[in-house]
C-alpha positions in Angstrom: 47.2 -106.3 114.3 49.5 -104.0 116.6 49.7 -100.8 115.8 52.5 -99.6 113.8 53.8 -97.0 116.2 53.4 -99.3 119.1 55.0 -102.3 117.5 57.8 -99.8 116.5 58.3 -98.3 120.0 58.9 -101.9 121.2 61.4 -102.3 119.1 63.2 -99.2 120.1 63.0 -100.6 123.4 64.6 -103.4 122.6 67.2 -101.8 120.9 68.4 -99.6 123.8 68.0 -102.6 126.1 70.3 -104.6 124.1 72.2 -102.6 121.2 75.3 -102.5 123.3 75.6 -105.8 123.9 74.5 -107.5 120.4 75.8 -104.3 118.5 73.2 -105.2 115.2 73.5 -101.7 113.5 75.7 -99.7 111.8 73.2 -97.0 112.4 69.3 -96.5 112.6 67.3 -93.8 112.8 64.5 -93.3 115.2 62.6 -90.2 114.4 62.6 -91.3 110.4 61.3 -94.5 111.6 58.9 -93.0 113.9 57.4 -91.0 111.0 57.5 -93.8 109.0 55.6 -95.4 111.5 52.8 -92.9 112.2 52.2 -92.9 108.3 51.4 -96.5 108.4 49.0 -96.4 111.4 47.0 -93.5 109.9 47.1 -96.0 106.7 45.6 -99.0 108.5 43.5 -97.2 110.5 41.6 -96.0 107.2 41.6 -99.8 105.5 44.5 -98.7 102.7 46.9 -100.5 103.8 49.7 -101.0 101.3 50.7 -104.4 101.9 50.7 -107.6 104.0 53.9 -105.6 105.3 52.3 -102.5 106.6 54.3 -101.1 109.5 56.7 -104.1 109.9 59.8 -102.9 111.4 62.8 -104.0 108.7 66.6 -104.1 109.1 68.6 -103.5 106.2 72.4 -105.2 105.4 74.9 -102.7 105.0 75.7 -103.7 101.4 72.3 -102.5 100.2 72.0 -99.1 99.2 69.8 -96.5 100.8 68.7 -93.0 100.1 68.9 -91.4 103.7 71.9 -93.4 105.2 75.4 -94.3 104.5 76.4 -97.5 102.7 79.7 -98.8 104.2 79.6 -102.6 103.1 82.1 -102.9 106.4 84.9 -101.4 104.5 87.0 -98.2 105.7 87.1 -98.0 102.0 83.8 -96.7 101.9 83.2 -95.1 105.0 81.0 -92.3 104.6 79.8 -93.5 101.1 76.2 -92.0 100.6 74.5 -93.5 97.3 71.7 -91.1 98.0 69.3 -93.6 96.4 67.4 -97.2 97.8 68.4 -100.6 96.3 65.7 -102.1 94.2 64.5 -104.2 97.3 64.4 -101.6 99.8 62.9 -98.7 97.3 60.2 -102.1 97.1 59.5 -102.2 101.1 59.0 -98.6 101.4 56.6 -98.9 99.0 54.6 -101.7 100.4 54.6 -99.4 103.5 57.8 -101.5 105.7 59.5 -99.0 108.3 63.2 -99.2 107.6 65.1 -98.4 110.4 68.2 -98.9 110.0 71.8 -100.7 108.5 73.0 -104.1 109.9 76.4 -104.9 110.1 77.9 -107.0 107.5 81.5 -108.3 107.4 83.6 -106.6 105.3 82.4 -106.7 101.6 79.9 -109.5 102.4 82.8 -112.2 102.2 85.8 -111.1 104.5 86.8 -110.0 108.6 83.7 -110.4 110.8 82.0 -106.6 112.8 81.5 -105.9 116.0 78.0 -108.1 116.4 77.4 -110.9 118.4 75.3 -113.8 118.6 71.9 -112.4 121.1 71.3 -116.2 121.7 74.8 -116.5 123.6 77.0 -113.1 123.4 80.7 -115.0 123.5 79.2 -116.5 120.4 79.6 -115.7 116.5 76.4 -114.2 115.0 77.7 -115.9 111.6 78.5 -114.3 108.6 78.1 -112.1 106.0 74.7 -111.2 107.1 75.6 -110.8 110.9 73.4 -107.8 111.7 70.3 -108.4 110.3 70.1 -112.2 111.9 71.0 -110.8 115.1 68.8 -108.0 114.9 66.2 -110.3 113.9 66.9 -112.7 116.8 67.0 -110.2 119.4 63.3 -108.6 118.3 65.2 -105.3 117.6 63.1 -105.8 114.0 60.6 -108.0 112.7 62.6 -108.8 109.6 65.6 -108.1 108.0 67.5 -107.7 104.3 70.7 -109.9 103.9 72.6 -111.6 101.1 73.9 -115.0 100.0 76.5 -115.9 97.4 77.9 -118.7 99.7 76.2 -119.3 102.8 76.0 -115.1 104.2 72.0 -115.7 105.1 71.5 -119.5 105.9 74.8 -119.5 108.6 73.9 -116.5 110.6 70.0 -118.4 110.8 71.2 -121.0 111.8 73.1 -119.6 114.5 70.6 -117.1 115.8 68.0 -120.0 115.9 65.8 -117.8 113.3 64.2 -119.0 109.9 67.0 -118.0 107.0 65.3 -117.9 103.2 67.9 -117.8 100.8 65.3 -117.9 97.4 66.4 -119.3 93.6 68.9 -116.9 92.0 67.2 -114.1 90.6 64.1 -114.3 92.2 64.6 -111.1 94.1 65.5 -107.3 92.8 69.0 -107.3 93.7 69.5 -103.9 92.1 71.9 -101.4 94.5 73.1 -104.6 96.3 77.0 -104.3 96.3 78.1 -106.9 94.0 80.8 -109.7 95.1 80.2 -112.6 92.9 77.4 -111.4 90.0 76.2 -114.9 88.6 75.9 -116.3 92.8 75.3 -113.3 94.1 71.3 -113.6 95.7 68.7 -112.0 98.1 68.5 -113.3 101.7 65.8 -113.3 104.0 65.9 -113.3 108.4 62.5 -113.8 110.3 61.4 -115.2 113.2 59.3 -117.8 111.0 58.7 -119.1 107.9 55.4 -117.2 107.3 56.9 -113.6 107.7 60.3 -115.1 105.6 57.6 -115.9 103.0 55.8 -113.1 103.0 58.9 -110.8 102.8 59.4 -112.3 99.7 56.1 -112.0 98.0 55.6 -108.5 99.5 59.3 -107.8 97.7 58.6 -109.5 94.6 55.4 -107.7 93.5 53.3 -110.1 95.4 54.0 -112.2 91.6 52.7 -115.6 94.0 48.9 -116.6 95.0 48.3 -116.6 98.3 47.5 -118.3 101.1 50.7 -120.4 101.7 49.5 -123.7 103.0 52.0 -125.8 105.1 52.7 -129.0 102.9 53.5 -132.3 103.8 56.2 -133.5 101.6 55.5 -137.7 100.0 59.8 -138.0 99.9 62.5 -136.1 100.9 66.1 -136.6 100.0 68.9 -136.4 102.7 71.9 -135.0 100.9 75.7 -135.9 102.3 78.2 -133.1 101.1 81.8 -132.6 102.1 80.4 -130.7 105.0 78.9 -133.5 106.8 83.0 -134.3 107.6 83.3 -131.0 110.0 80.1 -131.9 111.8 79.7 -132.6 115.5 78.4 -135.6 116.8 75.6 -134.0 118.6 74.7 -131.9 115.3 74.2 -135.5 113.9 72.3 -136.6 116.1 69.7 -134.3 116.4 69.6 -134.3 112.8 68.8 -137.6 112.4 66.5 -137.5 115.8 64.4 -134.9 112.9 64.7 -137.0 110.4 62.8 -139.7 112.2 60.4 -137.6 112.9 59.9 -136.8 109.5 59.4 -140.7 108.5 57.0 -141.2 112.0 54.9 -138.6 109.8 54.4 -141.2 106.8 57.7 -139.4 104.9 59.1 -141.6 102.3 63.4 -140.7 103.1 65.9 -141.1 99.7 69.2 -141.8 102.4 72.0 -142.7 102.1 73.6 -141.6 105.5 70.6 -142.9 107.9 70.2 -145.9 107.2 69.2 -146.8 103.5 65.0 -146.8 104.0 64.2 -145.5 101.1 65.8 -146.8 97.6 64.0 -144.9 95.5 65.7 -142.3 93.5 69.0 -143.4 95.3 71.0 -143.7 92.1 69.7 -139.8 91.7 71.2 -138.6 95.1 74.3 -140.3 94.3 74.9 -138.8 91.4 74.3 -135.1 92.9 76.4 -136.4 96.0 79.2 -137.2 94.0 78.6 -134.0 91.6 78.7 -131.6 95.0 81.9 -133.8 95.9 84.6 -130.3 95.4 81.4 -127.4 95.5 83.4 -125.6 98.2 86.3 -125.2 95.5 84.1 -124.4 92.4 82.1 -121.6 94.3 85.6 -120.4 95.8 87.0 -120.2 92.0 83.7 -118.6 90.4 83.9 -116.2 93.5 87.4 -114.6 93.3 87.1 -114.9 89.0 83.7 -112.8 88.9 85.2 -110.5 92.1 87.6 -108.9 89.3 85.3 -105.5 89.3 85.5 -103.9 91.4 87.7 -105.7 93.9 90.8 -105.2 91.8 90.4 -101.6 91.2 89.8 -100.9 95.3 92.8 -103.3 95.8 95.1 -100.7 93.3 93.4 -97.6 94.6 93.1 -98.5 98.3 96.8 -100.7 99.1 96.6 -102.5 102.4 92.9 -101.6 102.8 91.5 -104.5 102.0 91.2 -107.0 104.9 93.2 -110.5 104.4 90.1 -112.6 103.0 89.0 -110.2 100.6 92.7 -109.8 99.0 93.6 -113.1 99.1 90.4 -113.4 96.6 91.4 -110.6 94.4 94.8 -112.4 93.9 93.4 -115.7 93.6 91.1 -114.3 90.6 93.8 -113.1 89.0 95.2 -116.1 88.5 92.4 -118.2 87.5 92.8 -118.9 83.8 89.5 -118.1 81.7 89.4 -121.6 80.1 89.2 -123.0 84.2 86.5 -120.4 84.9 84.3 -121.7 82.1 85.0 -125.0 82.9 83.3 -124.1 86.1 80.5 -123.0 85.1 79.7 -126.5 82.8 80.4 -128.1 86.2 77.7 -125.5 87.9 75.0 -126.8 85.1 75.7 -130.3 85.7 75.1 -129.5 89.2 72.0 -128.0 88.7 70.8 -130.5 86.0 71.4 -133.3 89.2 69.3 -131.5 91.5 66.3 -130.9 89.1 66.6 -134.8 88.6 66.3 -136.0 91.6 63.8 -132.8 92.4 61.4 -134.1 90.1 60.8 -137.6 92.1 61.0 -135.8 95.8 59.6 -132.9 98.0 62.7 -131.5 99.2 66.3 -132.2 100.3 67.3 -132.4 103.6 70.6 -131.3 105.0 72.2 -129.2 108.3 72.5 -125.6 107.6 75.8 -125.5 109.5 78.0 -128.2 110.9 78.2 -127.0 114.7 76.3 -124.1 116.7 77.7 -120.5 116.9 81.3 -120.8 117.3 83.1 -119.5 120.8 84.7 -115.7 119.9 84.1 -113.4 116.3 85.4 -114.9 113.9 87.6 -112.3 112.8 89.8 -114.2 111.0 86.7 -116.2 109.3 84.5 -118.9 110.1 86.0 -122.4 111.2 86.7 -125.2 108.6 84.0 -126.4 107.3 81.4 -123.7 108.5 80.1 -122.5 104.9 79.9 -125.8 103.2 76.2 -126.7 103.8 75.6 -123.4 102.5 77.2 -123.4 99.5 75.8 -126.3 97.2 72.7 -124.2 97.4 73.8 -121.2 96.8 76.1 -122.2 93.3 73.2 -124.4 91.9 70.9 -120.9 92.7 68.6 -123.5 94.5 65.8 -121.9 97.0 67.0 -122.8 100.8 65.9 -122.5 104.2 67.4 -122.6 107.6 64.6 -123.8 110.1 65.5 -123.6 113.6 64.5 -127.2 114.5 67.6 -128.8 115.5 69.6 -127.8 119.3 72.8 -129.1 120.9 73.0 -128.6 124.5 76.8 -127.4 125.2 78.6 -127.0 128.9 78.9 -123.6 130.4 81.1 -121.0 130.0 82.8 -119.5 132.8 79.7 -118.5 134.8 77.4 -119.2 132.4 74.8 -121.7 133.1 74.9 -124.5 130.4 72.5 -124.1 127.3 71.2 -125.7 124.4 72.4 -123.3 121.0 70.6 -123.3 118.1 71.3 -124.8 114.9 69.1 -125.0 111.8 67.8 -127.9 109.7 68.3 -126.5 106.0 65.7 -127.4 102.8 66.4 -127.3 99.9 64.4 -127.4 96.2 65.6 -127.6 93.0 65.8 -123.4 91.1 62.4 -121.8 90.6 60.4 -124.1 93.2 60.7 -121.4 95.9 56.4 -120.9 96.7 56.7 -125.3 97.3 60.2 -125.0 99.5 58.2 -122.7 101.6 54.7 -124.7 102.1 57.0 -127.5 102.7 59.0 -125.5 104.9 56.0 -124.8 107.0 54.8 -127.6 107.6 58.8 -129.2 108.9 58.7 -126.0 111.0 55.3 -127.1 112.9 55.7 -130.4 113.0 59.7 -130.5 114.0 58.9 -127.3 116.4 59.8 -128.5 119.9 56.4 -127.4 120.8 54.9 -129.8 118.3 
């Protein structure tokens, strides 16, 4: 294993290689780190380590709070803010011995205008939102992991852009204690790592280490390919690599439940459409549930803070005020039909298949949000507080861009499993990540 300090120093490296091009952080601290570091070395080097995590080098999103920096959430509205205190997760990963170095951007509040980061694999590119910093951080090899959040599609979207492994586990899985809250009964712990090992491992380590170890790569009997109203905004290309994986998958002796690919597999079809046709307005429902449950504090910053708020954010905090309670709890029966679909048609297959985001990275920042369509992959997952991953299997080769030589961008292959089965998402997740790698 590399020593901590050494690891650490590349990382650094990194950093002032690249920070003023990618622009990851809100700020990070070095020396802390570096002490951090050290500790961990002299801790290894004695056999006590204090977890699988030992001297990994971790990003943290600017919405989680933290005892020696500030916590901003993106907002001028608290700039400055110290909480003086860690989060639940991070007080977690300093205990297991994790060198926190620093705060990753976020856009504003987790849900509005995009920072200043952008995309490491192509820099005219969006890095994806909310959890912009920490996927880019992660991407770049500025850190070996990162903290981010979901409560639409803030971890999975960034992953797939970046081309890194996004872990978005069930709702409630994770501590998410000193988080900022935007959306209470959605709001849910995200993961960025290189692989789906670390992404794994991040979670156990975070999570009291409640699952048994080793996590064997599984291979699944069925999957499920799941169309949503995203599949409408998705390019051609993104299809076609998609389904280029998918029969890749069935070479492997996969039984497919499809209903978009060609019909192979009848089995549990009458299943998928039922949760097809449940998901059929899951953009809308989550968008409702999100602005009703965004009434504290939003409103109150809105009243206290006129014209601070950016134009997503606000438009929120007026659309919540108008939801009527009896449409709000109608929501939520539609949520628990929702989820009562996907454990139904979970209990006959492995996993369900689906693209993390309809395109690559976008062309500029987003500042005005993502394009139509770009969250709504993401957010079936997300409102049924389903486990998910973003695997960076899938690549669209696009032209060049001024003098940029033509590349092929990222963009990730999501899994999902019905709440609770997170530990057999990612041994199934492993083994679609070795067997779709292109090096497979």
């Amino acid at each position: 294993m590399l020593d901590p300090r050494l690891r650490l120093e590349r990382r650094l490296e990194r950093i002032a290689a690249r920070e003023r091009h990618v622009r990851a952080f809100v700020c990070h601290d070095a020396d802390a780190a570096r002490r951090m570091a050290e500790a961990s070395g002299t801790r290894l080097a004695a056999g006590r380590a204090l977890s699988a995590l030992d001297g990994a080098v971790l990003g943290v999103k600017d919405v989680f709070e933290t005892a020696d920096s500030p916590t901003t959430c993106g907002s001028p509205i608290l700039a400055g803010f110290e909480a003086r205190r860690d989060a639940a997760a991070v007080a977690a990963l300093r205990r297991a011995g994790a060198v926190v170095l620093g705060k990753t951007v976020t856009t504003e509040f987790a849900v509005g205008a995009a920072g200043p980061t952008r995309n490491p694999v192509a820099l005219e590119r969006s890095p994806g939102g909310s959890s912009s910093g920490s996927a880019a951080a992660v991407a770049d090899g500025m850190v070996d992991m990162a903290l981010g959040t979901q409560t639409q599609s803030s971890t999975l979207r960034p992953a797939s852009y970046c081309g890194i492994v996004g872990f978005k586990p069930s709702f409630g899985a994770a501590p998410m204690g000193g988080a900022h809250p935007l959306a209470p009964s959605m709001d849910t712990m995200g993961l960025l790592a290189p692989d789906v090992t670390t992404a794994w491992t991040l979670l156990r380590v975070l999570c009291g280490e409640a699952w048994p170890e080793p996590l064997e790569a599984v291979r699944p009997v069925r999957v499920a390919l799941l169309k949503t109203a995203g599949w409408a905004h998705a390019d051609p290309g993104v299809l076609d690599a998609f389904a280029r994986a998918v029969r890749a998958i069935e070479a492997a002796g996969v039984a497919v439940v499809d209903g978009m690919v060609g019909g192979r597999e009848a089995h549990d079809a009458a299943a998928l459409a039922a949760l097809e046709t449940e998901l059929a307005d899951a953009d809308t429902v989550s968008e409702d549930i999100l602005a009703y449950e965004m009434e504290w504090p939003f409103r109150a910053y809105d009243e206290a803070h006129p014209g601070m708020l950016g134009h997503r954010v606000k438009a929120l905090v007026d659309l919540g005020r108008a939801i009527d309670p009896d449409h709000h709890r109608a929501n939520l029966v539609r949520r628990e039909r929702m989820r009562a679909r996907l454990t139904a048609l979970g209990g006959n297959v492995d996993a369900v298949l689906t693209l993390a985001s309809p395109t690559p990275a976008p062309l500029g920042s987003e500042a005005e949000g993502p394009p139509p369509g770009a969250r709504s992959f993401c957010v079936p997952a997300t409102l049924m507080g389903a486990p998910a991953l973003s695997l960076p299997v899938l690549s669209l080769p696009v032209p060049s861009v001024g003098e940029a030589p033509p590349a092929a961008l990222p963009v990730g292959l999501q899994v999902i499993a019905p709440p609770g089965r997170d530990r057999h998402l990612a041994a199934v997740g492993r083994w679609l990540e070795r067997h779709l790698s292109p090096a497979s």
